[in-house]
C-alpha positions in Angstrom: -42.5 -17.7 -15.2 -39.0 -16.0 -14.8 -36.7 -16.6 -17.7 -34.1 -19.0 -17.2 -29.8 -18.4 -16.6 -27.7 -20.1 -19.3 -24.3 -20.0 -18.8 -22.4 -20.4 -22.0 -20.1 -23.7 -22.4 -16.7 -22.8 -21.9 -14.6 -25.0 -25.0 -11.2 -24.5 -26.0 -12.3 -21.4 -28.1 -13.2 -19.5 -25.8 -9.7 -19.6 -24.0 -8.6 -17.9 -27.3 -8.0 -14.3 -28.9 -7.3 -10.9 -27.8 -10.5 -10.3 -25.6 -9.0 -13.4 -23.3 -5.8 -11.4 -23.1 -7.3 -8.4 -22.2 -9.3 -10.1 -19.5 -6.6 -11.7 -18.0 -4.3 -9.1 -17.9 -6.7 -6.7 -16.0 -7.5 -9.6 -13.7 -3.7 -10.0 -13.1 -3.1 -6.3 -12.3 -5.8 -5.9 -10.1 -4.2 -8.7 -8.1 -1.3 -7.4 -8.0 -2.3 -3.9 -7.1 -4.0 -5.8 -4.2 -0.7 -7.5 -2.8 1.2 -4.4 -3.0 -0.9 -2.6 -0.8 -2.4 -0.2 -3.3 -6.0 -1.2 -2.3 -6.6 -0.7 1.4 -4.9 1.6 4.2 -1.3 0.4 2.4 -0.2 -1.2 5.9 0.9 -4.8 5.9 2.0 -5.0 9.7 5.3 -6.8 8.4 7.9 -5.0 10.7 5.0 -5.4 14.0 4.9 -1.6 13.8 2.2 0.5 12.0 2.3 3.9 12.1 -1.4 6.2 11.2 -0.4 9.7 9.6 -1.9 12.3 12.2 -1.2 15.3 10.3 -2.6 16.9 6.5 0.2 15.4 5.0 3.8 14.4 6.0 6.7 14.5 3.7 8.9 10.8 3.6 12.5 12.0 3.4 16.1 9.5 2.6 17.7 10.2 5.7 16.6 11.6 9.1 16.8 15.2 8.6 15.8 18.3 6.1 19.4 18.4 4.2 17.9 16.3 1.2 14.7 16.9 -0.9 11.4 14.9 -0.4 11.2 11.7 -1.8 7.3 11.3 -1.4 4.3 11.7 0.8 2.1 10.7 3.4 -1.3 11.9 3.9 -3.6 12.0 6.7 -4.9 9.0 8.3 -2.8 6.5 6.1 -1.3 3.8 7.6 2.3 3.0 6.5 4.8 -0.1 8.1 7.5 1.7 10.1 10.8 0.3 12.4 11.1 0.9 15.8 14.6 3.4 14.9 14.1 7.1 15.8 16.7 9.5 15.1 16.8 13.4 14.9 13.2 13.2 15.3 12.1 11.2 12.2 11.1 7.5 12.7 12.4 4.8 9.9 9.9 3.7 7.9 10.0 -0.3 6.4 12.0 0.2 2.5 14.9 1.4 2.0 16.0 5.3 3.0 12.3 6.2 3.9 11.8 8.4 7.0 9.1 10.7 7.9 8.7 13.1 11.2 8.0 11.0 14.1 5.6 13.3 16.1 3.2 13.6 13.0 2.9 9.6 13.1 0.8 8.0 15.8 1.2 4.0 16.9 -1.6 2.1 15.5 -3.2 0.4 18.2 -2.3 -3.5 18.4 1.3 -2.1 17.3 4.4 -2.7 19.0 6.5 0.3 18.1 
């Protein structure tokens, strides 16, 4: 016969100490990695527009052009929450002062961009 599962009684004890601490706070982060987007494609559709990167990687600037430096990067085949403005060529993507080329970036499908 196969041995039998216990599971351990859960008292006020257990709820105690730092190995309850550590345990909770990795549960916590990994929940809130989750509703930030840093599991999955990153894409929450909140602006009704998602853009997929098309090319190796696409540089996110602060304003539509080349006249300031970088400010991060999108690679290949990631899906990022964009607006529907286009200026100069770059599209707006959803944050504040984030652009990134527009004919790198293709409409997700579904999207209304």
């Amino acid at each position: 016969m196969a041995g039998k599962i216990t599971v351990p009684k859960l008292d006020a004890s257990t709820f105690k100490g730092w190995a309850f601490v550590l345990v909770a706070g990795c549960v916590l982060t990994i929940l809130a990695l989750i509703d930030a987007g840093q599991f999955g494609k990153g894409a929450s559709g909140s602006t009704g527009c998602v853009m997929i990167v098309g090319s190796d990687t696409v540089n996110v600037r602060q304003n539509p052009g080349v006249e300031l430096a970088p400010v991060g990067e999108l690679t290949k085949g990631q899906e990022v929450d964009a607006q529907r403005n286009v200026v100069n060529g770059y599209r707006q993507l959803a944050g504040e002062n984030r652009w990134a080329l527009d004919s790198s970036l293709s409409t997700k499908a579904g999207s209304s961009c």
